[in-house]
C-alpha positions in Angstrom: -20.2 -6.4 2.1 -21.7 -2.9 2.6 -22.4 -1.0 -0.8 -21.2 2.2 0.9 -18.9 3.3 3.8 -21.2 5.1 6.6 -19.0 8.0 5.9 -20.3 8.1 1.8 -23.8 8.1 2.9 -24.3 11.8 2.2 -23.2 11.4 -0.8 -24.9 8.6 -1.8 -28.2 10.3 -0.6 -27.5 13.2 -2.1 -27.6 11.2 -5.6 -30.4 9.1 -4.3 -32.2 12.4 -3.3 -33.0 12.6 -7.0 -35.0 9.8 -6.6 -37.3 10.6 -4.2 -37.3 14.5 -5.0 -40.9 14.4 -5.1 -41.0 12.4 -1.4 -38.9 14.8 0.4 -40.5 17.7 2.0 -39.6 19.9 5.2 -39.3 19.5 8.5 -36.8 16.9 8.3 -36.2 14.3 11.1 -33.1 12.1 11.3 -33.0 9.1 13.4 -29.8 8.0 15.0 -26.7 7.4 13.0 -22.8 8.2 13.6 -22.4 12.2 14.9 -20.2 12.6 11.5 -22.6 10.9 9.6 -25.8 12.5 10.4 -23.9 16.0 10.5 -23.1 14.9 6.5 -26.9 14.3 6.5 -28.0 17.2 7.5 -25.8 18.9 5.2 -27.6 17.7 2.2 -30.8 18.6 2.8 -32.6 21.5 1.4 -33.2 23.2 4.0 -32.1 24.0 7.8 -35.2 22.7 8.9 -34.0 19.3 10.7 -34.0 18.1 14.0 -31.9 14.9 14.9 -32.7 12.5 17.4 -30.1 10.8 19.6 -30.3 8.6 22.7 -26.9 9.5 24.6 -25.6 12.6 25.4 -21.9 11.6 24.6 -23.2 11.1 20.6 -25.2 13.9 21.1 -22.6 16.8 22.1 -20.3 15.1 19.3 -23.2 15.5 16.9 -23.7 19.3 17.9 -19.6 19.7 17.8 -19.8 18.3 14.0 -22.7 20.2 13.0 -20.9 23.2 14.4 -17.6 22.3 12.4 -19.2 21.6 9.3 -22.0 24.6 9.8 -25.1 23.2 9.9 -28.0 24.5 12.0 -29.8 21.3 12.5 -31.3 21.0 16.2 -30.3 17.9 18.2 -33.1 16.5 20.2 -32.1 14.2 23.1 -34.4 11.6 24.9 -35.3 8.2 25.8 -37.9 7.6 22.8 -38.2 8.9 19.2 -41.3 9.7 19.5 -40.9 11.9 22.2 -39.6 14.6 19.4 -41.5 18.2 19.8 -42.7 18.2 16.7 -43.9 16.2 14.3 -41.3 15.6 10.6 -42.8 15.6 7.2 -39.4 13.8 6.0 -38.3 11.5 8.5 -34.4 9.7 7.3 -32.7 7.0 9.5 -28.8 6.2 8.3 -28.8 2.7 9.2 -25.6 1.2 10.6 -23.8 -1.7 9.4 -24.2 -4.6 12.5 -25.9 -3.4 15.6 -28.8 -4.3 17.7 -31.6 -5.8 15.3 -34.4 -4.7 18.2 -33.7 -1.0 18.3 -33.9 -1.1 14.1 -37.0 -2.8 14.8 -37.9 0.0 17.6 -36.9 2.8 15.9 -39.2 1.7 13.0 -41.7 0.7 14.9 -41.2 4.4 16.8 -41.1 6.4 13.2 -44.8 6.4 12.6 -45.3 8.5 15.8 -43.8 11.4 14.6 -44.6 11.7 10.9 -47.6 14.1 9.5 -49.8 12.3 8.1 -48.8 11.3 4.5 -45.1 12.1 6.1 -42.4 9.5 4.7 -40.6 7.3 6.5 -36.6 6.3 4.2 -34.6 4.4 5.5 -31.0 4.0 4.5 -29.5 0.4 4.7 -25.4 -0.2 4.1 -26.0 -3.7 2.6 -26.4 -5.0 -0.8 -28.9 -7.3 0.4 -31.0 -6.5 3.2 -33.6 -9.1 4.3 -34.8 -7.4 7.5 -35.6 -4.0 6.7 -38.2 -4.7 3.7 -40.7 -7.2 5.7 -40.3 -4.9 9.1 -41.3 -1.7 7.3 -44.4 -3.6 5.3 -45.4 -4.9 9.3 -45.5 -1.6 10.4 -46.3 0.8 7.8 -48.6 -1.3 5.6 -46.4 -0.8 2.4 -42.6 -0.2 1.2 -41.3 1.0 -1.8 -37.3 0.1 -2.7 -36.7 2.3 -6.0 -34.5 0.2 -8.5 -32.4 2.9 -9.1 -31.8 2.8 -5.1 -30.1 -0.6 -6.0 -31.6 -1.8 -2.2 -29.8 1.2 -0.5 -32.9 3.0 0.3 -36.6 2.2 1.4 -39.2 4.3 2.3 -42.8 3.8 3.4 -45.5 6.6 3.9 -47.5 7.2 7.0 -50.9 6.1 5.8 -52.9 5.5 9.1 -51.9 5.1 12.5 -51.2 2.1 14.7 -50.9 1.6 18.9 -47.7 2.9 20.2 -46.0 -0.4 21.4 -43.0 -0.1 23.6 -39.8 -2.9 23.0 -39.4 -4.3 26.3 -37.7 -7.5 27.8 -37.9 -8.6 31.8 -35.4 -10.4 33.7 -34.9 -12.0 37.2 -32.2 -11.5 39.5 -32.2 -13.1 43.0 -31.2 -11.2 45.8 -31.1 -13.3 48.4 -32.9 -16.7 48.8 -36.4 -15.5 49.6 -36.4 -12.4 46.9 -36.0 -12.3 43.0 -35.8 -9.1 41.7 -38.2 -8.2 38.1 -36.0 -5.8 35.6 -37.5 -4.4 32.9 -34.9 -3.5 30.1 -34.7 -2.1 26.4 -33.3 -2.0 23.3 -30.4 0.7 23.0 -29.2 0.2 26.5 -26.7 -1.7 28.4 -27.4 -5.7 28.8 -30.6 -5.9 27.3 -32.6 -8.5 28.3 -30.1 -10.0 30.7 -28.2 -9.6 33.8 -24.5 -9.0 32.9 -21.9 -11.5 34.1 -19.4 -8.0 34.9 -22.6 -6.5 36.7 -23.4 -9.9 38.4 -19.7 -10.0 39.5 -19.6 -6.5 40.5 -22.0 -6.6 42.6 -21.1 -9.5 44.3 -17.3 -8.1 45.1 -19.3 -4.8 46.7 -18.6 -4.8 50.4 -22.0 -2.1 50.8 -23.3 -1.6 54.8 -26.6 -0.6 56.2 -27.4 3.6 54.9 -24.6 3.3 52.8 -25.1 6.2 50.3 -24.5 4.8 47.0 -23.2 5.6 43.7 -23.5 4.0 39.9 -22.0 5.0 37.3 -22.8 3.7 34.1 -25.9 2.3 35.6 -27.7 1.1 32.3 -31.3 -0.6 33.7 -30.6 0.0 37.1 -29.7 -3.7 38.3 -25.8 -2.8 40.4 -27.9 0.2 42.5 -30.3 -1.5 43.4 -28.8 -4.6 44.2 -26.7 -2.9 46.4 -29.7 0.0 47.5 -31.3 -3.3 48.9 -28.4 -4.1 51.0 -28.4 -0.6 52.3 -31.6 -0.5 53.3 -34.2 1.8 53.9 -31.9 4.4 55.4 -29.8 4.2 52.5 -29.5 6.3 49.0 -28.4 5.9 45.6 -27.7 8.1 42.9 -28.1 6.6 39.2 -25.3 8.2 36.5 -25.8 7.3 32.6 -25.4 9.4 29.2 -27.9 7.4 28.0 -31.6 8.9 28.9 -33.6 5.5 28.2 -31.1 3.6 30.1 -32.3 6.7 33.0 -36.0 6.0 32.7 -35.4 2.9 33.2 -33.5 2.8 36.6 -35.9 4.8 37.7 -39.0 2.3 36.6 -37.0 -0.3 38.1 -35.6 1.2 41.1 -39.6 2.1 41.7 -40.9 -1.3 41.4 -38.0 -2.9 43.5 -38.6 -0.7 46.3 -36.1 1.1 46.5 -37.0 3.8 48.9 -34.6 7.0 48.1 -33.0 7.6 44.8 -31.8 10.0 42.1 -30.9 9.7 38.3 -28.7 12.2 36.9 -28.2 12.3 33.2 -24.6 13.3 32.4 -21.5 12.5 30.1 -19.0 14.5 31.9 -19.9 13.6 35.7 -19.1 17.3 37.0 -22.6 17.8 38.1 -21.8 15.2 41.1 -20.9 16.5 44.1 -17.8 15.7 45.7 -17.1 13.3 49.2 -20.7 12.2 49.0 -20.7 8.6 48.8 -19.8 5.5 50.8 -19.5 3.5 47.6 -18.9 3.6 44.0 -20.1 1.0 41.7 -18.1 1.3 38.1 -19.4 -0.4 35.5 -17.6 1.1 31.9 -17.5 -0.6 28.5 -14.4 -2.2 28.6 -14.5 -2.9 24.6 -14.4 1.3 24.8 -11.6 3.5 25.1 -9.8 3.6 28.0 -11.1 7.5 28.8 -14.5 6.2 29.7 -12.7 4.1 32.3 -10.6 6.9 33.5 -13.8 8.9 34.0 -15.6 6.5 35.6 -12.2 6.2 38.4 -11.4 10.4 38.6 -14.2 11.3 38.9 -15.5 8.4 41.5 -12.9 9.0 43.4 -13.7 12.5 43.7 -16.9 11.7 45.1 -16.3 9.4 47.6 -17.1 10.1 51.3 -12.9 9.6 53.4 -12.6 6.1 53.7 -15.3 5.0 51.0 -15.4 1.7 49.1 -14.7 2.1 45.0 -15.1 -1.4 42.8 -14.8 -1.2 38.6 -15.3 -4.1 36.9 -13.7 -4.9 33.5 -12.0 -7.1 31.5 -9.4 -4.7 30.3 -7.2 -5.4 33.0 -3.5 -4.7 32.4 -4.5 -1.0 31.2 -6.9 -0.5 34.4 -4.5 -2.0 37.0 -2.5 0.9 35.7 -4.9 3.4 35.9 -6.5 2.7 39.0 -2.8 2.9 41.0 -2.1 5.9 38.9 -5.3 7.6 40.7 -5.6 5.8 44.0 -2.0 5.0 44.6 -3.2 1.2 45.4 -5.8 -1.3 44.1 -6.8 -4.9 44.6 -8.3 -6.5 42.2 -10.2 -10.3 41.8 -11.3 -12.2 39.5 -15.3 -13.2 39.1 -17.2 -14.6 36.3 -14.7 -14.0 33.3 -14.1 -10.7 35.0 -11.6 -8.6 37.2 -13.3 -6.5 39.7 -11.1 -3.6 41.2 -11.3 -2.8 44.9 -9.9 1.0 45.7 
């Protein structure tokens, strides 16, 4: 069981701050985290000096909206990689949360050396009583780790002594097209499916109905695999536009949309969709988190409906299907849907 709720955390570093008084030195860096909890974070600090890195736009705007409400004046930095930060931290903090993907903890660590100073220190905050993984992955990359008794295992921290290669996290995957062509994927911790092709993607794209030049649309496009799958099927006179919050989830679509040859194709970065323009595509691939709320899916169908060209082809795939079959007749009026692979795909 956690020692601490993720929403105690500031105050838990504020006592632990004691500690490592001596440690702690602006600018401040903080990795990740809940948008509540880092804004508590950044609240504690000595100084307005913090920039916080996030990976999604969605977590990002909530962060700003909690900084804002709480009145902090930490900067929030958005990108694909940590250590694409502007500057480099003296103090760099990462509020670890309970569960989650064990390769982007390992990433993110692996990442933290980049943007230190030298002598900058790396603390890590872990919400378990015992935690095995963090004290052997910090001593692999940073050479040493400290855990202060009085921490009671809450906190590490390591020092940037040194430097090491910058090493990205990365994981390919084949998908066959057709029965002469397997497609390569690379994909990466933090986004959608890593290191596998999604059974609702799989069966999504296999409902599509998608004609030569088709201009296409996918939203929620993680790696990249439904566009281009179905940019292949369209063919060289075709187009597809990539949509995801997430900006490594982007650079990867375009890496992989590159190296699969797809010909012409766009990635826009966005959590609201508004930037898309309206009756511009023949067909709208929908791929939500359907253990999310139900508003990402109700996005995802407004606002692809919006865009599509009169008479265009709009399939969502999901397993929450009592609560989408409502929602895609409130918005269309109609909707088929079949069932593929443990999922419903809807046809509108």
């Amino acid at each position: 069981m956690p020692r601490f709720k993720p929403q105690n955390k500031a105050a838990v570093f504020s006592e632990l701050a004691g500690i490592l008084a001596a440690k702690l030195r602006p600018p401040f860096g903080i990795v990740l985290g809940s948008p509540a909890e880092t804004a508590a974070l950044a609240g504690v600090l000595p100084t307005s000096d913090v920039l916080c890195y996030q990976m999604d736009l969605y977590s990002a705007a909530k962060l700003r909206g909690e900084l804002e409400e709480q009145g902090h004046l930490a900067e929030v930095i958005t990108s694909a990689d940590l250590w694409d930060l502007p500057a480099p931290v003296q103090s760099l903090l990462y509020p670890v949360p309970k569960g989650g993907e064990r390769e982007l903890k390992f990433d993110m660590v692996e990442q933290a050396i980049h943007v230190l100073r030298p002598g900058g220190v790396f603390i890590v905050l872990s919400p378990y009583d015992k935690d095995d993984f963090f004290p052997s992955v910090l001593k692999k990359v940073f050479g040493k780790v400290h855990c202060p008794m009085a921490g009671k295992n809450a906190v590490f921290w390591c020092q940037r002594d040194g430097d090491r290669p910058r090493r990205r996290h990365e994981m390919t995957f084949h998908v066959r097209h057709d029965e002469a062509t397997s497609l390569k994927f690379v994909s990466r911790p933090g986004t959608f499916s890593y290191g596998r092709f999604d059974n609702g993607a799989r069966a999504l794209v296999e409902a599509a109905n998608v004609q030569p030049s088709d201009r296409i649309l996918d939203l929620g496009c993680g790696c990249g695999t439904n566009g281009i799958l179905a940019a292949r099927r369209a063919g060289p006179e075709g187009f597809v536009t990539f949509v995801d919050s997430n900006l490594r989830a982007l650079a990867l679509a375009r890496i992989n949309a590159t190296n699969n040859g797809v010909a012409t194709f766009e990635t826009i970065a966005s959590c609201t969709l508004q930037e898309l323009r309206s009756k511009s595509y023949d067909v709208v691939l929908a791929n939500p988190p359907y253990f999310a709320q139900l508003s990402i899916a109700r996005l995802f169908v407004e606002q692809g409906k919006r865009c599509l060209k009169p008479g265009g082809r709009f399939y969502l795939v999901t397993r929450q299907v009592e609560q989408v079959a409502e929602l895609m007749q409130d918005v269309f009026g109609t909707a088929e849907g079949e069932e593929r692979r443990g999922y419903v795909v809807f046809h509108a």
